[in-house]
Every structure is written in structure tokens, then in C-alpha cells.
N, C-alpha and C positions, 0 to 999 in steps of 0.2 A: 367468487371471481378469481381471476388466473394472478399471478406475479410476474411481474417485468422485470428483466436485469438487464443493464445493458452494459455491453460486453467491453471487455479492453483491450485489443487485440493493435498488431502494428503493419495490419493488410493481409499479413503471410500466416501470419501462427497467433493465437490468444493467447494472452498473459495470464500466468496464476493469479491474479486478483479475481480472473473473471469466477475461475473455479469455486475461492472464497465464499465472492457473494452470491453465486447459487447455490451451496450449503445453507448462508442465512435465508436466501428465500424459500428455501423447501422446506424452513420453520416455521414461514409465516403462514401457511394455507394456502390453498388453492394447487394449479397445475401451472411448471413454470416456464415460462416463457422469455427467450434470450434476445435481443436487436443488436444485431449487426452490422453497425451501417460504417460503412469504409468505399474503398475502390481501390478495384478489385481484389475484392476480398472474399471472396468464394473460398478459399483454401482456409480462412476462419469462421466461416459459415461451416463450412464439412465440419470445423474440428469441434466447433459450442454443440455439433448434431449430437457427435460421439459422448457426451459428458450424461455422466450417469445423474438420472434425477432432471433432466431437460425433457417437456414434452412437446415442444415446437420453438423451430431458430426465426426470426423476421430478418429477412436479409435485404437492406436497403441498401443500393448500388449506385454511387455517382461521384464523380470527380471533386464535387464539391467536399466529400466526405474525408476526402485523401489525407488531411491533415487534421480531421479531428475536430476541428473549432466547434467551442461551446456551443454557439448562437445556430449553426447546421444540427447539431446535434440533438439543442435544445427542443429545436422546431419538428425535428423527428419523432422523438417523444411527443412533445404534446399532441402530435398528430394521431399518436395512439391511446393517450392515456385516459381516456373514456371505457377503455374495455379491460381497464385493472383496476385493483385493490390497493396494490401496492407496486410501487417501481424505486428500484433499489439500482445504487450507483457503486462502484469499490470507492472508498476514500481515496483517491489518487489525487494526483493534481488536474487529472482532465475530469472525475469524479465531479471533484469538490469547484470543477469549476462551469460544470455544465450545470446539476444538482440545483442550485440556487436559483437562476434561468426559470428551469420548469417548476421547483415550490412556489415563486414567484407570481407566473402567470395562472398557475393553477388556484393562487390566493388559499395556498394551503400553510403548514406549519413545517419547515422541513426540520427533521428529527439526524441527526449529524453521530456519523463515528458510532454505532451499535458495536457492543461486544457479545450481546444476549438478545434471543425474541425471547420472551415471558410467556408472551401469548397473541394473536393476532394485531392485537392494537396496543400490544403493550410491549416496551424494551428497555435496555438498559444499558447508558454511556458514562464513560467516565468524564470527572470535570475536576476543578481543583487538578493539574495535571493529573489526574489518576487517583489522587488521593481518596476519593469519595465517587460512589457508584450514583449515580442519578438514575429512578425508575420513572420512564415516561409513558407514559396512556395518550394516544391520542385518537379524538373522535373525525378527524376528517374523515373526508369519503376516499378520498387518496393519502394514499402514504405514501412523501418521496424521502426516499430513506438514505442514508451513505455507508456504507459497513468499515470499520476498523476490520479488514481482511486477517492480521496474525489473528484475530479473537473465534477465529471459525477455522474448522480444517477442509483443506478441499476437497471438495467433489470429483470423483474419480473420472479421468479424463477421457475414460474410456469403457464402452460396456452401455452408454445408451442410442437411440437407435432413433431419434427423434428427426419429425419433416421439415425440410428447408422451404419455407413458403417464401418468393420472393415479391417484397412489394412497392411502391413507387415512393421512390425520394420526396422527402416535401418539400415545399417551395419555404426559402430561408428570405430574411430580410435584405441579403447583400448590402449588407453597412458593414461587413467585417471581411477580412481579406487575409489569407498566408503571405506573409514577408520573407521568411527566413526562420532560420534555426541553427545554434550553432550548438553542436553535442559533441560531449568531451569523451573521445574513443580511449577504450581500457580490455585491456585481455580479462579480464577481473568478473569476477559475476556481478549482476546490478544489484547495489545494495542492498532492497529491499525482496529481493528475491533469493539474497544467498544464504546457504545453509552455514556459513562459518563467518563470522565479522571482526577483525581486528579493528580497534578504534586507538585513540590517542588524544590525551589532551592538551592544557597549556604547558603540562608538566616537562613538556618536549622541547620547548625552549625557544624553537627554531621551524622555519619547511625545510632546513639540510638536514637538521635531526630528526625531524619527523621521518623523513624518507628514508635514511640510514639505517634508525632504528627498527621500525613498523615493518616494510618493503620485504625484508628478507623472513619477518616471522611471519606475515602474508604471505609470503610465497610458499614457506614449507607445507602453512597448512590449504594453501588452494583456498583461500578466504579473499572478500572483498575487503575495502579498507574505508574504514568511519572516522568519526571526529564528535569531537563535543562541540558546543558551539564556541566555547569560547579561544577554542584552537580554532577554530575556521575563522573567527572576529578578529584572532589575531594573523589571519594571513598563511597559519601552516598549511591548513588542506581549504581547499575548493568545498565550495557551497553546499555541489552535491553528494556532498562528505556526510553531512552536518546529520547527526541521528537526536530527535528529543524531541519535544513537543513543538518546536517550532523548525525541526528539520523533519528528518523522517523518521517513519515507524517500524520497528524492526522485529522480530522474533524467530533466530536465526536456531539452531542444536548447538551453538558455541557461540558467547560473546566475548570477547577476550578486550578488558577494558585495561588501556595502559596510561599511569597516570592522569586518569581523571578522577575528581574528585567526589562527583556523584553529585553534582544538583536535581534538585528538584526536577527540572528541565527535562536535563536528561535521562533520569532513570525513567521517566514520563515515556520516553519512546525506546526504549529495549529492555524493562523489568519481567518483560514477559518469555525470555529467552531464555529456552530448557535448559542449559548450562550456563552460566558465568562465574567469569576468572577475572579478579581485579589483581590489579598489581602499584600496589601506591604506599609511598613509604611515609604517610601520615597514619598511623592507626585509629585515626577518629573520623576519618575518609567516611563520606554515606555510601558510595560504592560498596563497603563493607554488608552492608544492611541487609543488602539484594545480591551478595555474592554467594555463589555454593563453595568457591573455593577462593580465597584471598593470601596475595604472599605480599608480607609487611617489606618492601625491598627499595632497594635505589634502581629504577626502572633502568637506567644505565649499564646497569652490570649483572640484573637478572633477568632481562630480555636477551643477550648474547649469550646468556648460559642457558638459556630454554631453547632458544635453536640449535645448539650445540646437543642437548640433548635429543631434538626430535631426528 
């Protein structure tokens, strides 16, 4: 049978998660298949066509779609999930929040955050934050699956040649409704998408020292800007700062961790990051553990001497 993923797009263009989790599903077997259900989103239907390793897009087209809601989404899925194997979600926040909906109704087992397929019914997630690899078999007839997206590389976004079938919106419960949204605008790449992450933690004292410090070595390297959690609990940076197991998940070509400590937590969400550089002037820091490059420093005076140098 075929693999479903279903896509992460914001109407106009698809998001690299989607790419991600068509590389895991084209580990699981079968021939795979993308759902694109937005309004008007034809310009992310074209783009999930062109992705290499895609052999048909489903393009569900309706206003209701516009924002995404779980419960619309949900009811999209189940409406097809009789003619898959497996359907697979990126870990996201609209992921992990539809995902649950359809293991749910489907009275299946949903299997959460893959970093490996083994084998069709079999994969492998981290738990203990990371500490300890969990191998899970599962015999359902469906697999709703969610991908820890850094744990797979994407699928090339271009070079496949696959048909836009488009099919009819299904009918949702309308017990859920768009209110609003308020999104915090930044020149900055979106964190979980950037190739360079400057992060910060309690060690910063302050949000005037945070921004003073961090802001100007962001900006030389073209990086977004993170936080541990316990700088974000104290009020330095904004929420959607927060990188760890209970923020976001990251695996950036640069992690540049400045004055944090390295909990558990947080190395839980960016240990997987081709480069990192800690800078913490404890030498028993866990940061240390998981750094390729570590400077034992007073982040105050060796942060303005690294920008000075780049």
C-alpha cells in the first residue's frame, strides 16, 4: 500500500519539514503520496509535485482549510486513510496537533517523533530526552506516524514530476473555529529552519543583556536567535526562542551556545547540530560534553571579542 504525508505548507510555498517527512516515508514502503489541503494553495500543490520521491500530491481545496485547524485536517485524513499503510505527520506544532485526532479515531497506537524506519513496522524514537533510543514494532494496519524532521535529510525539492489529483474537501465537525493569531515578526530565519542559531542562557543576567550581547553576534553570522529554557522562564527571550525538549527542535550547521549550561533539556533539542561552540565559564558545564569546540570564558568579554574578530 502507498504512504501518506501530509504536507506543511503556509498556502504559498511548503515548509522543509514537508521535505523531511517524505524522505522517512520513502523508507517505509510503498509509493508516496502528499495531501495538501490549504486555500488556495495550488502554488504548494505545484511545489510537494516537483519533490523528488513523490508519486502523487491530493490537493484538498477549501476556505475552511485556510488556517490549518487540527479538527479540518483531521477529518481530511481520515477520509483517506483506508487506502494507506502509513500516514506520517512532521513533528511540528500543527503535526503533533492534528496526528493524535486521527491515531485516535482510527483506534490505532500513534508512534511520536521517529528518528529511524528499521523496517516497515518497525522504528526508532528517542525518550529519556534523548538519552535512550526506544525500538518500536507496531502491528496496526495503519501507522500514524510523526517524524522528528532534523533526524532525516530532505528530499530534493526538485526533479519529481508527480500528478496533482484534486479531491473534495471533507466535511468537518464545525465545533472549532479561527479566532486570531498574533506572530511575532523578525527579519531573522525561523528558528527551526535556520542553518546558524545563536542561543543564550540564564548566564545573561537580563533581556538588555541578552539583546546587547547575542543581537550583534546574530547578526554578523546571519543566524536566528535561541534560548534555553530557563532564560525564556526568566523573561530574557520570547517563547518562541525556547530550543529543548520542551521548546524546539533544532539541527542547525552552527550552534553557538552562549552561557548555558547544558541541561538535560536542552541538549535534548539541538545535540544533533553539525557544529557547536559553547562558551561558558564553568568548566564542568554539560554543554562541554556535546561541544566540538568549547571556550572556558566570561561570556561578557569573549562574545565582543568574537565579533570583533568575524
Amino acid at each position: 500500500m502507498a504512504v501518506l504525508v501530509i504536507a506543511e505548507h503556509d498556502n504559498a510555498a511548503l515548509k522543509g519539514a514537508t521535505l523531511n517527512t517524505v524522505s522517512a516515508a520513502a523508507q517505509c514502503g510503498g509509493d508516496v503520496h502528499v495531501l495538501v489541503a490549504g486555500s488556495g494553495a495550488g502554488a504548494a500543490a505545484q511545489a510537494a509535485a516537483q519533490v523528488a520521491g513523490v508519486a502523487k500530491v491530493l490537493h484538498a481545496d477549501d476556505a475552511r482549510f485556510a488556517e490549518l485547524l487540527a479538527e479540518d485536517v483531521a477529518a481530511q485524513v481520515l477520509a483517506l486513510a483506508s487506502g494507506y499503510s502509513h500516514i506520517l505527520f512532521p513533528a511540528t506544532a500543527n503535526g503533533k496537533n492534528a496526528a493524535p485526532r486521527v491515531a485516535a479515531k482510527l483506534d490505532v497506537a500513534q508512534i511520536s517523533d521517529i528518528t529511524k524506519v528499521v523496517a516497515a513496522d518497525t522504528f526508532e524514537r528517542p525518550i529519556y530526552a534523548g538519552n535512550a533510543i526506544a525500538t518500536v514494532q507496531s502491528s496496526d494496519a495503519v501507522k500514524v506516524i510523526t517524524v522528528r524532521t532534523t533526524a532525516f535529510d530532505p528530499a530534493a525539492a526538485a526533479g519529481g514530476g508527480a500528478a496533482v489529483e484534486t479531491i473534495a474537501a471533507a466535511a468537518g465537525n464545525g465545533k472549532a473555529s479561527f479566532v486570531g493569531r498574533e506572530v511575532t515578526k523578525s527579519d531573522r530565519p525561523e528558528l527551526t529552519g535556520a542553518k546558524i542559531i545563536v542561543s543564550g542562557g540564564r548566564a545573561l543576567g537580563s533581556s538588555e543583556k541578552f539583546t546587547e550581547v547575542l543581537t550583534p553576534l546574530a547578526d554578523k553570522l546571519g543566524a536566528a536567535l535561541g534560548a534555553s529554557r530557563a532564560a525564556v522562564d526568566a523573561g530574557y527571550a520570547p517563547n518562541d526562542w525556547q530550543v529543548g525538549q520542551t521548546g524546539k527542535i533544532v539541527a542547525p550547521q552552527l550552534y553557538v551556545a552562549v552561557g548555558i549550561s547544558g541541561a538535560i533539556q536542552h541538549l535534548a533539542g539541538m545535540k544533533d547540530s553539525k557544529v557547536i561552540v559553547a562558551i561558558n565559564k564553568d568548566p564542568e558545564a554539560p554543554i562541554f560534553s556535546v561541544a566540538d569546540y568549547g571556550l572556558e570564558a566570561d561570556l561578557f568579554a569573549a562574545v565582543p571579542e568574537l565579533i570583533n574578530a568575524l
